[in-house]
C-alpha positions in Angstrom: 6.3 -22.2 10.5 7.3 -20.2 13.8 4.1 -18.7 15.8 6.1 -15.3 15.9 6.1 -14.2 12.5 7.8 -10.9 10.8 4.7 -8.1 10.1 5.7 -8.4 6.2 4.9 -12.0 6.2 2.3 -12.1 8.4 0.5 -9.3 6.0 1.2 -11.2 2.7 0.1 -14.8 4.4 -3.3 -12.6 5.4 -3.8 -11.1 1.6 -3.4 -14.8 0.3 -6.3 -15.9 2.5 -8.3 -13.5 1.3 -8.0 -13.9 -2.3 -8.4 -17.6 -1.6 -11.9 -17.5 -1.5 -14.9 -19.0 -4.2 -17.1 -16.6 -6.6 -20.0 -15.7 -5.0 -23.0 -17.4 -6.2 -24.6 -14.0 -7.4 -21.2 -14.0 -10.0 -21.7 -17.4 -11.1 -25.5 -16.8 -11.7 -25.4 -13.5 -13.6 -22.5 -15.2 -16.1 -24.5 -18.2 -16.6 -22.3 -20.4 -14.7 -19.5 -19.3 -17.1 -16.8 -18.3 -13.9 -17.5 -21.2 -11.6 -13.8 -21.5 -10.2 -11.7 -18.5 -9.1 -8.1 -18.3 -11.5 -6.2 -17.7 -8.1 -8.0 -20.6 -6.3 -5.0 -21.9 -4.6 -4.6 -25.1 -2.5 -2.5 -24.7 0.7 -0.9 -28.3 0.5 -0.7 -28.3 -3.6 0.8 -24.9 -3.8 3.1 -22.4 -1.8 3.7 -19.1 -1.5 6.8 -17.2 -2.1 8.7 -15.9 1.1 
């Protein structure tokens, strides 16, 4: 991908890596270990993003 990247793009690629991140450990330990994996946990090889 180029280094010099459109401000749209560069602001969606930024969101992504945000919501990429685990449940914090206070979540998982007031559920009862019930949410231990986010539902938008997204690998950067398995899966891409749309343009």
């Amino acid at each position: 991908m180029a280094t010099h990247k459109p401000l749209g793009r560069k602001l969606r690629l930024m969101k992504a890596t945000k919501q990429n991140r685990r449940v914090p450990a206070w979540v998982m330990q007031r559920t009862n270990r019930r949410f231990t994996r986010h539902p938008m946990q997204r690998q950067w090889r398995r899966s891409k993003l749309k343009r």
